[in-house]
Every structure is written in structure tokens, then in C-alpha cells.
OpenMM code with the backbone's topology and positions (N, CA, C; nanometers):
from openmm import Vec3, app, unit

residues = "UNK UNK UNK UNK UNK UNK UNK UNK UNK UNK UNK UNK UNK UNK UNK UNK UNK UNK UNK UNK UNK UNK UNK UNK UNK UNK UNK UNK UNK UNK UNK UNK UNK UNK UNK UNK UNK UNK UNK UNK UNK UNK UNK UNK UNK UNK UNK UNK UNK UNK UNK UNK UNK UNK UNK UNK UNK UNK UNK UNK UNK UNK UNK UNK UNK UNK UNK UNK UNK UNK UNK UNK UNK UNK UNK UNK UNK UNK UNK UNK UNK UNK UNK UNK UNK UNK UNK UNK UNK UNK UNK UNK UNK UNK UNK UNK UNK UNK UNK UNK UNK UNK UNK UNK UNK UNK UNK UNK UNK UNK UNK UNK UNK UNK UNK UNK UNK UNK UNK UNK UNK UNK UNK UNK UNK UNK UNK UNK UNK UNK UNK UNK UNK UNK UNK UNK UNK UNK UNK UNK UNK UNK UNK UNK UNK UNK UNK UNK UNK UNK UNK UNK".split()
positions = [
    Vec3(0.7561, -0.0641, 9.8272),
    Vec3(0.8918, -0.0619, 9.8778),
    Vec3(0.9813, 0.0118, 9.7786),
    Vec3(1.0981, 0.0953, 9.8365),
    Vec3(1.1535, 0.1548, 9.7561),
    Vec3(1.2282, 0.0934, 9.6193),
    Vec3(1.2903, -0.0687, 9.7041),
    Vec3(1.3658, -0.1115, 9.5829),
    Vec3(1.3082, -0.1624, 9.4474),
    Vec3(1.1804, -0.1878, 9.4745),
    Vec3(1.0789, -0.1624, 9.3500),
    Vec3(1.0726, -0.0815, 9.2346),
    Vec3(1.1548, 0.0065, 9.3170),
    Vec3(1.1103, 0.1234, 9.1959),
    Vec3(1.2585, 0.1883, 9.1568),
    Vec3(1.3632, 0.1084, 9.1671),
    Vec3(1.5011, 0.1265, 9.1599),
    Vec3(1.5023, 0.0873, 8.9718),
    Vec3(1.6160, 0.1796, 8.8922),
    Vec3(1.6109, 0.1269, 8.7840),
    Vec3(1.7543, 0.1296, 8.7597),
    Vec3(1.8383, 0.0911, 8.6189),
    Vec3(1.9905, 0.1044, 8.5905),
    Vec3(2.0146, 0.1880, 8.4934),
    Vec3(2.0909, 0.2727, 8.5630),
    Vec3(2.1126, 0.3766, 8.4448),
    Vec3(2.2426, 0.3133, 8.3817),
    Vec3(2.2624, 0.2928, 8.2448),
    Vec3(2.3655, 0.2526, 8.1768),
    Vec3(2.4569, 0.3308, 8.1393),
    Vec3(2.6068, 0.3076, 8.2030),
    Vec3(2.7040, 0.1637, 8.2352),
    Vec3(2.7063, 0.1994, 8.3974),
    Vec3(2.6624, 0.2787, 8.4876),
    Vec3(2.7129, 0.2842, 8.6207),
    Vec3(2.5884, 0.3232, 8.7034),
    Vec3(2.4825, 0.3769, 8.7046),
    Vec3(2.4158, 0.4607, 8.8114),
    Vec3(2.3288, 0.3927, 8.8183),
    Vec3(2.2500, 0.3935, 8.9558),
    Vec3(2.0763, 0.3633, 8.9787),
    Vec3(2.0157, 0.4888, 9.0299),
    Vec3(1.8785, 0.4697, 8.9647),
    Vec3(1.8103, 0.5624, 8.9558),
    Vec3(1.6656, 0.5119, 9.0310),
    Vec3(1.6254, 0.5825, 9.1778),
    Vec3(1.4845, 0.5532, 9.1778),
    Vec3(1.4023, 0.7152, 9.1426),
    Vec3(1.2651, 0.6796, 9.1512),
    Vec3(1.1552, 0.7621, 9.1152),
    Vec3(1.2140, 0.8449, 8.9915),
    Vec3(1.3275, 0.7984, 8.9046),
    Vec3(1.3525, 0.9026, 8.7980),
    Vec3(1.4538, 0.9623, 8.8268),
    Vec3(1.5525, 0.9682, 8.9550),
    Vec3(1.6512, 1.0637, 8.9948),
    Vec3(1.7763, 0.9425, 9.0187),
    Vec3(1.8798, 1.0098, 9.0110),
    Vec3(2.0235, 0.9560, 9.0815),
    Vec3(2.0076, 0.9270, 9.2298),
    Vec3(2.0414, 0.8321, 9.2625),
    Vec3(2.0382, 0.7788, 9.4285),
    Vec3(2.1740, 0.6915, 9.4365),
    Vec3(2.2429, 0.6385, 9.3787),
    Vec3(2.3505, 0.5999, 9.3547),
    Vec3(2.4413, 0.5884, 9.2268),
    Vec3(2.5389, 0.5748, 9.2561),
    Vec3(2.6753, 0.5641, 9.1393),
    Vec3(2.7690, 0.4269, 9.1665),
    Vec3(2.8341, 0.3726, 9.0442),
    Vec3(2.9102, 0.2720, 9.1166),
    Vec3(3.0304, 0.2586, 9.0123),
    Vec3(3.1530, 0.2776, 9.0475),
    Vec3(3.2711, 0.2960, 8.9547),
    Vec3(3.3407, 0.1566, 8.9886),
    Vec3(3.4707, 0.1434, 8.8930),
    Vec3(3.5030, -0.0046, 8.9311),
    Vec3(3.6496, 0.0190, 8.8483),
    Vec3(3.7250, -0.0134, 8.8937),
    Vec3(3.8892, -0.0232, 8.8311),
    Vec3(3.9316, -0.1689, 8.8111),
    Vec3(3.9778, -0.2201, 8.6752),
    Vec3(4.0316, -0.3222, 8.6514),
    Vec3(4.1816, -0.3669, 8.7019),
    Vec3(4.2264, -0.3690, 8.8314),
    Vec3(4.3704, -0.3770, 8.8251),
    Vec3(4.4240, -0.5226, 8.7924),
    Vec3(4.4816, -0.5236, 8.6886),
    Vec3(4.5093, -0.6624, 8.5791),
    Vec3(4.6770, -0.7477, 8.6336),
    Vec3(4.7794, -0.6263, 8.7089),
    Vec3(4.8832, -0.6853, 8.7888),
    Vec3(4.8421, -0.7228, 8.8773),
    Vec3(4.7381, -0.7670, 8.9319),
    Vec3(4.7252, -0.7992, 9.0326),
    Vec3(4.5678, -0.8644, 9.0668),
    Vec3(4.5308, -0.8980, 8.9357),
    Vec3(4.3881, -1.0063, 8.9123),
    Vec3(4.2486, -0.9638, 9.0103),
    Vec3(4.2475, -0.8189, 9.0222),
    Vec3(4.1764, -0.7475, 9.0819),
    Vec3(4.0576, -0.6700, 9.0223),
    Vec3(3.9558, -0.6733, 9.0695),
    Vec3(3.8864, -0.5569, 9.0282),
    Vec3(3.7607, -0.4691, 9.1310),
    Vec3(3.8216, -0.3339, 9.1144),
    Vec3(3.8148, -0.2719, 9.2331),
    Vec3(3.6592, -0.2085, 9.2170),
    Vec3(3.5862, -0.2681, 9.2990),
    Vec3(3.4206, -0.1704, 9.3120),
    Vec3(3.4335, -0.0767, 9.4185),
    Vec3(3.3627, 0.0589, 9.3741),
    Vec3(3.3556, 0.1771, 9.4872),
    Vec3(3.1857, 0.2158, 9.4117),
    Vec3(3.1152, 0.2379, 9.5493),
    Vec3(2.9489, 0.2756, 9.5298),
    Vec3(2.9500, 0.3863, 9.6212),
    Vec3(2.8947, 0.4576, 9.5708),
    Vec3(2.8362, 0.6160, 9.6357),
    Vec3(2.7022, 0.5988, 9.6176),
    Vec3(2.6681, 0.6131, 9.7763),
    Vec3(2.4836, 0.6156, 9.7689),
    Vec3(2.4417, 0.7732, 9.8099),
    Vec3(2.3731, 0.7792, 9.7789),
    Vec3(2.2908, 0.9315, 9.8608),
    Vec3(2.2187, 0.8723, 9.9652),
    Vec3(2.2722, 0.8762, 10.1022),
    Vec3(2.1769, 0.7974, 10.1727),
    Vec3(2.1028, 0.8917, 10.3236),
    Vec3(2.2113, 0.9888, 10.3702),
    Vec3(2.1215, 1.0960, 10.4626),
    Vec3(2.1626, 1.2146, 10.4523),
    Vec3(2.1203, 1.2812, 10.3016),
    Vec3(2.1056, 1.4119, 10.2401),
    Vec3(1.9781, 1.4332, 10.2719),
    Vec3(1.9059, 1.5041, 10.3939),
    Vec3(1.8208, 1.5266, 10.4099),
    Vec3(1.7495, 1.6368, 10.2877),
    Vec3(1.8081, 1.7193, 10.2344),
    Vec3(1.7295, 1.7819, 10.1260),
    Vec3(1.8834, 1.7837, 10.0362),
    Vec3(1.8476, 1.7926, 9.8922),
    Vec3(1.9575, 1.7863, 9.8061),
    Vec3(1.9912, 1.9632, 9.7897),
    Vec3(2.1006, 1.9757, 9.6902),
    Vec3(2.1315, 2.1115, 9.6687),
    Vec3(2.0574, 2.1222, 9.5597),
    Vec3(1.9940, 2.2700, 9.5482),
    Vec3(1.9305, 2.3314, 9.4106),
    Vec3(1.9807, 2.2909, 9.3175),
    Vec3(2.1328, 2.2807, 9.2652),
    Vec3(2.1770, 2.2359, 9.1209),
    Vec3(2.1884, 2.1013, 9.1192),
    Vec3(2.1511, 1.9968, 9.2359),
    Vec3(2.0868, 1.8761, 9.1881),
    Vec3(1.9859, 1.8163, 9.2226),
    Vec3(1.9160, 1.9258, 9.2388),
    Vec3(1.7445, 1.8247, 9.3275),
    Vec3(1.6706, 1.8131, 9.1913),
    Vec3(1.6978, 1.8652, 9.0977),
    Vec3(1.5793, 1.7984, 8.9447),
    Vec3(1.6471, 1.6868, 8.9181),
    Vec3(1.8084, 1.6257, 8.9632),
    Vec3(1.8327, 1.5171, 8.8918),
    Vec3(1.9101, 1.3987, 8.9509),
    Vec3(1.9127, 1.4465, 9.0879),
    Vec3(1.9381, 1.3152, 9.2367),
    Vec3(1.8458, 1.3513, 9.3409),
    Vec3(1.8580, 1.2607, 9.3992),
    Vec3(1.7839, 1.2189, 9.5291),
    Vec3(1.8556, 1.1686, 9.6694),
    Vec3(1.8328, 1.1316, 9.7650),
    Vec3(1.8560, 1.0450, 9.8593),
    Vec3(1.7448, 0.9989, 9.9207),
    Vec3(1.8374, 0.8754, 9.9876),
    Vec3(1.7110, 0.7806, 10.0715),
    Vec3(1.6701, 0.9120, 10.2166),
    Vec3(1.7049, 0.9601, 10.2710),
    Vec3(1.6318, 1.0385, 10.3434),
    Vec3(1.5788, 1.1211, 10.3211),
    Vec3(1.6199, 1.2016, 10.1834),
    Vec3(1.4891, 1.2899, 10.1533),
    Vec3(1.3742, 1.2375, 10.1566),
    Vec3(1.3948, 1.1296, 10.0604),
    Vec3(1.2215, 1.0156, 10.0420),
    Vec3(1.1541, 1.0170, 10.1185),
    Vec3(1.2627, 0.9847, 10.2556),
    Vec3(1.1607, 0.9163, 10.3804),
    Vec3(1.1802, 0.9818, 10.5039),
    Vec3(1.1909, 1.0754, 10.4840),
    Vec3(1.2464, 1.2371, 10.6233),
    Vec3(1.3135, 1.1161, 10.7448),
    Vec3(1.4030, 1.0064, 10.7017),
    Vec3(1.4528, 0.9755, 10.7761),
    Vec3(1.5888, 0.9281, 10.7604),
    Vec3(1.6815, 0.8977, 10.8672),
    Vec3(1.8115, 0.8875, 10.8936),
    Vec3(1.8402, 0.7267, 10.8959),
    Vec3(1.9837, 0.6844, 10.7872),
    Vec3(1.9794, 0.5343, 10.7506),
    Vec3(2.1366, 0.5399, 10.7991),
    Vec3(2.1272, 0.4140, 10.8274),
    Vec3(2.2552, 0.3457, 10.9101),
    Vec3(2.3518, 0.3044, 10.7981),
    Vec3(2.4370, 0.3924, 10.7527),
    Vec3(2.5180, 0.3440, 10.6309),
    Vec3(2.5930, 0.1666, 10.6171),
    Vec3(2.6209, 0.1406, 10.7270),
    Vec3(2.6055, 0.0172, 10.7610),
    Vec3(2.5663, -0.0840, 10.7381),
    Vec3(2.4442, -0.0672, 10.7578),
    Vec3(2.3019, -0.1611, 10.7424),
    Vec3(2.2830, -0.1581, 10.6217),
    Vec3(2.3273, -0.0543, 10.5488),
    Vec3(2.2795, -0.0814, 10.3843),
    Vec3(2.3764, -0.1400, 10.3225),
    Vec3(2.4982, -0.0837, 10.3730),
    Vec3(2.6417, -0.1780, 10.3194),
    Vec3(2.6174, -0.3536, 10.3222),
    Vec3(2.5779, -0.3767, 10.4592),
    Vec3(2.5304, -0.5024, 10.4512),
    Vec3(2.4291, -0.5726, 10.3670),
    Vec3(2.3244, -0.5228, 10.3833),
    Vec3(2.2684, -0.5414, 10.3038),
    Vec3(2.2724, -0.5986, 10.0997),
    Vec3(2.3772, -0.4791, 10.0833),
    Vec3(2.4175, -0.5027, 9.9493),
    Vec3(2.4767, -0.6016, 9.8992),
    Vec3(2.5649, -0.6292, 10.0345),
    Vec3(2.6634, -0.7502, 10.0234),
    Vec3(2.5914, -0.8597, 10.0058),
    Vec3(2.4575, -0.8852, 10.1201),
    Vec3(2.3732, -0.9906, 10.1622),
    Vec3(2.3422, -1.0285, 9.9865),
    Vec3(2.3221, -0.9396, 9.9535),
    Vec3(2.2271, -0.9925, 9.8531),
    Vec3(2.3158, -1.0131, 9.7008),
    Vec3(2.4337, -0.9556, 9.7049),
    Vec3(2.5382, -0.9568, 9.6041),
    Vec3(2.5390, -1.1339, 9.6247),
    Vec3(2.6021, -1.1209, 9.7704),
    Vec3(2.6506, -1.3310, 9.7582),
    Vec3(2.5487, -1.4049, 9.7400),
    Vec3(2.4540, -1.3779, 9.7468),
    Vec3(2.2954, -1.4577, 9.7579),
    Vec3(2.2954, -1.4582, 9.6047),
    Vec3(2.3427, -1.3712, 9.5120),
    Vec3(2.3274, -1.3902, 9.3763),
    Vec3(2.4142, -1.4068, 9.3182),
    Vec3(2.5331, -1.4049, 9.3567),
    Vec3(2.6581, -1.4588, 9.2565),
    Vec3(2.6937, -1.6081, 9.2132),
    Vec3(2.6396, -1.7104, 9.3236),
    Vec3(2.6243, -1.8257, 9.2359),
    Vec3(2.5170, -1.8485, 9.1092),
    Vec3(2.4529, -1.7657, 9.1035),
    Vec3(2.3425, -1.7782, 8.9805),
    Vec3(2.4451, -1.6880, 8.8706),
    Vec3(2.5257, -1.5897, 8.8898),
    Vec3(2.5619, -1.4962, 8.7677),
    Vec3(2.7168, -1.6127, 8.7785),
    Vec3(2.7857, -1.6580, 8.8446),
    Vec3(2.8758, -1.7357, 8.8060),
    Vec3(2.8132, -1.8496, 8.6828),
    Vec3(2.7024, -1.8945, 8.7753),
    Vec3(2.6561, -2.0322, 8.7146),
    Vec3(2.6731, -1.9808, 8.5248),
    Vec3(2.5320, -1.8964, 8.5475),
    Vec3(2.4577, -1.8553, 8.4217),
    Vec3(2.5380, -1.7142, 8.3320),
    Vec3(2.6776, -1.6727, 8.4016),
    Vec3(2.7094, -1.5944, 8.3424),
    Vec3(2.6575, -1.4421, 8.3007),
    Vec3(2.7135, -1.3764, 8.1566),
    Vec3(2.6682, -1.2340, 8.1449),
    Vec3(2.5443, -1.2572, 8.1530),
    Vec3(2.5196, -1.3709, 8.0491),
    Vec3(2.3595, -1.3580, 8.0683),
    Vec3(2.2512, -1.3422, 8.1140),
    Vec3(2.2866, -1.3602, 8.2497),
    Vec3(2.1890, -1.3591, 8.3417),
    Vec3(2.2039, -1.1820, 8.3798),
    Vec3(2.3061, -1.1593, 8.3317),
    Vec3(2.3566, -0.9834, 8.4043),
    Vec3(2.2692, -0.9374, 8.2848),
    Vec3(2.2695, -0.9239, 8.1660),
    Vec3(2.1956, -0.9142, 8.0743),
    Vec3(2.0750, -0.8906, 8.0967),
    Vec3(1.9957, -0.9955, 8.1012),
    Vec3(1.8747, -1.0401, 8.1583),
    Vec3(1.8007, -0.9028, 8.2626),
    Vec3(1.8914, -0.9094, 8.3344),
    Vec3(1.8659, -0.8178, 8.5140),
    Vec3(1.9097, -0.6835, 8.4175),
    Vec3(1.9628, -0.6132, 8.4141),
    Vec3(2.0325, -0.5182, 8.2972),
    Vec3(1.8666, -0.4668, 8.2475),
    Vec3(1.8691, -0.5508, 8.1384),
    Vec3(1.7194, -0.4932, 8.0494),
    Vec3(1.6022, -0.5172, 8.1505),
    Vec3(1.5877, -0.5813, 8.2180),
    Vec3(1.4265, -0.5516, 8.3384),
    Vec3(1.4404, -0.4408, 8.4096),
    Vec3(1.5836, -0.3622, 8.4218),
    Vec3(1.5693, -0.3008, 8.5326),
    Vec3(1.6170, -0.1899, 8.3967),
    Vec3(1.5900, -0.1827, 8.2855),
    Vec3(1.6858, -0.0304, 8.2256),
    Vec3(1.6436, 0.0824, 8.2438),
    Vec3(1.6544, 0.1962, 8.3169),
    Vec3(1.6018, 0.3241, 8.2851),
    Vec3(1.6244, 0.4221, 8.1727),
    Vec3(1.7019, 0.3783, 8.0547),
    Vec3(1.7141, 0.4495, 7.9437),
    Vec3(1.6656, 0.3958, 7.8571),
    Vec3(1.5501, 0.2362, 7.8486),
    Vec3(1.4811, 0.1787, 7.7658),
    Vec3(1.3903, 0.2842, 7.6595),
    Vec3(1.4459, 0.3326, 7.5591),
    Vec3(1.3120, 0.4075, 7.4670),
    Vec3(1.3832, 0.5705, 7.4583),
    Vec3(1.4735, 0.5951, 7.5420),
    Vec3(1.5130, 0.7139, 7.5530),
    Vec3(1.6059, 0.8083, 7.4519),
    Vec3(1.6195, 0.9143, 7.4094),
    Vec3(1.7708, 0.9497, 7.3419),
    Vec3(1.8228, 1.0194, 7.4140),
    Vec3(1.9669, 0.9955, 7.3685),
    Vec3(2.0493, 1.0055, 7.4675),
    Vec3(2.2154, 1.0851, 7.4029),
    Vec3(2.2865, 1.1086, 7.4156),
    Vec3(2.4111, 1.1442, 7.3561),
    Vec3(2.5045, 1.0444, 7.4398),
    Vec3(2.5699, 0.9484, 7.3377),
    Vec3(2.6451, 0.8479, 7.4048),
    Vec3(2.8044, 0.9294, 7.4010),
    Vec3(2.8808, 0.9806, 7.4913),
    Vec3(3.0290, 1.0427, 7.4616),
    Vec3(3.1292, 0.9273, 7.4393),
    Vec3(3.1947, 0.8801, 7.3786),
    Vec3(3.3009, 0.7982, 7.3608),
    Vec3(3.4444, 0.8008, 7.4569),
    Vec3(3.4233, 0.9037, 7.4176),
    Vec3(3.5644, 0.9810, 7.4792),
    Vec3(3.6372, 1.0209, 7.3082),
    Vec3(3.6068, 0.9750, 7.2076),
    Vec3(3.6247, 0.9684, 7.0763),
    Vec3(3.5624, 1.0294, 7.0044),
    Vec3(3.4422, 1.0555, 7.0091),
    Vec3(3.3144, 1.0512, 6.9193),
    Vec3(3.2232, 1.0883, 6.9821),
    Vec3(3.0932, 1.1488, 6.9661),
    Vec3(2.9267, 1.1763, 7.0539),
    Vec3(2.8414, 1.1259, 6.9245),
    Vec3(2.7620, 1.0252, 7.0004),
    Vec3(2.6916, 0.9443, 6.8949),
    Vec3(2.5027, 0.9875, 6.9510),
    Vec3(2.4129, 1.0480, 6.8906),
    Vec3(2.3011, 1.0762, 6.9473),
    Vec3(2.1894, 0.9170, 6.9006),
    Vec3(2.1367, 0.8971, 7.0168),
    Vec3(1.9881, 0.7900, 6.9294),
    Vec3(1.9539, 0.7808, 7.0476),
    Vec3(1.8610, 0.6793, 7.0231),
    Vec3(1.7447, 0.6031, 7.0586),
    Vec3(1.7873, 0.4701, 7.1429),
    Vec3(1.7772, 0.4761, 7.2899),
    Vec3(1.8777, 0.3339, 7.3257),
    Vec3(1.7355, 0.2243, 7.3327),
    Vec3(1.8093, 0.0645, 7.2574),
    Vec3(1.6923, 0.0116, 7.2593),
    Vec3(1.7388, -0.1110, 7.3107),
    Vec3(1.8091, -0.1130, 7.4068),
    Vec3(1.7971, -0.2295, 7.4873),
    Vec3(1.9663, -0.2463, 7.4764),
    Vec3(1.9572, -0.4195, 7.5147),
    Vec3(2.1607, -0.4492, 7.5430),
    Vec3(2.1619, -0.5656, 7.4601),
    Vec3(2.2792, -0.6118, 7.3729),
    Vec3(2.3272, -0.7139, 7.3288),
    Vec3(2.3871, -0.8490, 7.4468),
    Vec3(2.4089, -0.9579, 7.4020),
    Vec3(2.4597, -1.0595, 7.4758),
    Vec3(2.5735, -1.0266, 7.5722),
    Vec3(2.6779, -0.9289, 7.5335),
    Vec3(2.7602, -0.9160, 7.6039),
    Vec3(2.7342, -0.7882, 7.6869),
    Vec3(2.6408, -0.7472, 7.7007),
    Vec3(2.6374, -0.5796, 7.7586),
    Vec3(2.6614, -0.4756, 7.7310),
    Vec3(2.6553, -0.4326, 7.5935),
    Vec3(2.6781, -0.3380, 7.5063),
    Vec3(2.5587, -0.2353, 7.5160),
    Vec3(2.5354, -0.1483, 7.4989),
    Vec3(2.3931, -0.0780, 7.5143),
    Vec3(2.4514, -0.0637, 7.3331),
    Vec3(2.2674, -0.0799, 7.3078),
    Vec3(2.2229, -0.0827, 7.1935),
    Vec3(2.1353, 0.0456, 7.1396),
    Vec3(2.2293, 0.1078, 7.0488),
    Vec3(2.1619, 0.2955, 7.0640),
    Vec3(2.1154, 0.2789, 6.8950),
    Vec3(1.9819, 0.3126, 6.8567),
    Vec3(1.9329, 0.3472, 6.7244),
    Vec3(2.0034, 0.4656, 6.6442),
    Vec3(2.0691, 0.4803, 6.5785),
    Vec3(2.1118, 0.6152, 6.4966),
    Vec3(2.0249, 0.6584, 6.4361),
    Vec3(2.0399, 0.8099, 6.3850),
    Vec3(1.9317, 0.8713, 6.2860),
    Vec3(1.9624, 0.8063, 6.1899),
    Vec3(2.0463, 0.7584, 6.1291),
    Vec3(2.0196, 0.6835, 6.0158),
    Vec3(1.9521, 0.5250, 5.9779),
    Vec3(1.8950, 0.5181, 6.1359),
    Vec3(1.7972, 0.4035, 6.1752),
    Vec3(1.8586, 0.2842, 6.1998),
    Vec3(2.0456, 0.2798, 6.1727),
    Vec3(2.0807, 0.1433, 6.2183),
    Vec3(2.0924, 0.1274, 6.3561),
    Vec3(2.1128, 0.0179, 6.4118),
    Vec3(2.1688, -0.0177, 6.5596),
    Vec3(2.2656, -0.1024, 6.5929),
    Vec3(2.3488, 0.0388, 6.6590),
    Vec3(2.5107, 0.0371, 6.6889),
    Vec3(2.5469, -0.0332, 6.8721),
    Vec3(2.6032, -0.0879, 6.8450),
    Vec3(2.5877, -0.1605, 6.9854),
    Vec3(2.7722, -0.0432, 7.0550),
    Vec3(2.7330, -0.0315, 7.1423),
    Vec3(2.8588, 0.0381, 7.2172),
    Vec3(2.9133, -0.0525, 7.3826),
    Vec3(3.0363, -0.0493, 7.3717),
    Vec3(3.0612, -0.1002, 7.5019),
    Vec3(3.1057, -0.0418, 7.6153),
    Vec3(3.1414, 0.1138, 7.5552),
    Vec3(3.1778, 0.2259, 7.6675),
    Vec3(3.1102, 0.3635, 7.6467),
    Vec3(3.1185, 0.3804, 7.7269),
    Vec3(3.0853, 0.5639, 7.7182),
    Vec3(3.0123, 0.6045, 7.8194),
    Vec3(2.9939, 0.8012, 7.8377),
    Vec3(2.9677, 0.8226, 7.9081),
    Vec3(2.7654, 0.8831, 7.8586),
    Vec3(2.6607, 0.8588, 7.9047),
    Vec3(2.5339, 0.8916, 7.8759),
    Vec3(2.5083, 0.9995, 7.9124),
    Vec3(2.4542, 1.0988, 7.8468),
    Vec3(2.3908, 1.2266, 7.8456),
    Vec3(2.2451, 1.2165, 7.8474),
    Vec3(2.1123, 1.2573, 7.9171),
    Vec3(2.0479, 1.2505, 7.8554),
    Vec3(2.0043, 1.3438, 7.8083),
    Vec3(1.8988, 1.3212, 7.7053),
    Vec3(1.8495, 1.4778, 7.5997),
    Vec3(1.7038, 1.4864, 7.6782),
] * unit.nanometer
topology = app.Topology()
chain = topology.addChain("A")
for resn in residues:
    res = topology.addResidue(resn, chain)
    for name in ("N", "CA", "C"):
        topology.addAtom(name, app.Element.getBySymbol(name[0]), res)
């Protein structure tokens, strides 16, 4: 099954078979005790464009077939509420937890952008709070809580 083989690209994307198949952005609005999720799937791009078929995908390329945007919307939801009493209960941790089983940049280097700074290493997993944890050449490990991932 496809979602098997779904991984998290760290801080926003999923990635199956190795490629982009979705994105998911999110705005904190703090006047108003909000916080806003927006997900972009690739879902009936029957073939991608040349300048991104080495590094996204869609669900209909996969499967030369046509998906009910709908049905997957639902879906997401189904299974968001089906798990939010466990991440209420158990907290980051449990996001944590799900986070590192599913990482696709486990072992990788990467150029982390700050918006400040470009920090290059080795990402080796996440701290308690969700920090991705990047090795420096100078062999320490710097935990980060934002940025944007490059990979090398």
C-alpha cells in the first residue's frame, strides 16, 4: 500500500518512493487563538513537469489513475481525529515518536537555511521538543527549531 511507504520530510513535506507528494504550511494566528493548516497534495498530475519529475510525484502518476480530492480530504481528517486523542493525551511526544519512524532525512546531509545562517551536517534524528538534530563538521549536535532543508 502506498501509505507504507510515505516518509516526513522535516519541518513540512511528505515524501513517498523518495519524491515530494505533499507539502503542509500552517500560520500561527495568536489574536485570535488560531492556527491555520493548508496541505497541497499532488494528487491527479498525471505525469509531472521535467523540472520536477526527479524530485515530486503524484498519486496518479503512481497509479495511471484519477483520485477524488475529496475522498482523500476525508480521509485525512478520518484519521487526524482518530489520533488526536492519543497526541492530546501523550503530547509532543508521541509527535516525536511518529516524527523519527517516519523521517526521511534520517542519516542524510543537508544545508539547514535559517533565514540567518546556512548550517551544513548530518541530520540525526529529533530532540523532545521537535527540533531536528543536525551533526556539524565539527562533530557536535546542534538541535534547530526552524529552517528551511536543502538537500545535498
Amino acid at each position: 500500500e502506498l501509505k507504507d511507504s510515505l516518509k516526513i520530510k522535516w519541518p513540512n513535506d511528505i515524501y513517498l518512493d523518495g519524491k515530494k507528494i505533499c507539502g503542509v504550511l500552517s500560520h500561527h494566528l495568536g489574536a485570535f487563538s488560531y492556527h491555520l493548516i493548508g496541505v497541497g497534495i499532488n494528487s491527479n498530475i498525471s505525469q509531472m513537469p521535467d523540472e520536477v519529475s526527479d524530485i515530486a510525484t503524484s498519486l496518479a502518476s503512481l497509479t495511471n489513475r484519477e483520485f477524488d480530492n475529496s475522498v482523500i480530504i476525508d480521509s485525512i481528517f478520518e484519521i487526524f481525529f482518530s489520533e488526536l486523542p492519543l497526541f492530546i493525551e501523550s503530547g509532543l511526544a508521541q509527535a516525536v515518536d511518529y516524527l523519527s519512524k517516519f523521517n526521511f532525512l534520517e542519516d542524510k546531509e543537508i544545508i539547514l537555511d535559517t533565514d540567518f545562517q546556512k548550517f551544513s551536517g548530518i541530520v540525526k534524528g529529533f530532540n523532545k521538543q521537535g527540533a531536528i538534530l543536525l551533526e556539524l563538521r565539527s562533530g557536535n549536535i546542534q538541535p534547530f527549531y526552524a529552517g528551511s532543508v536543502i538537500l545535498q
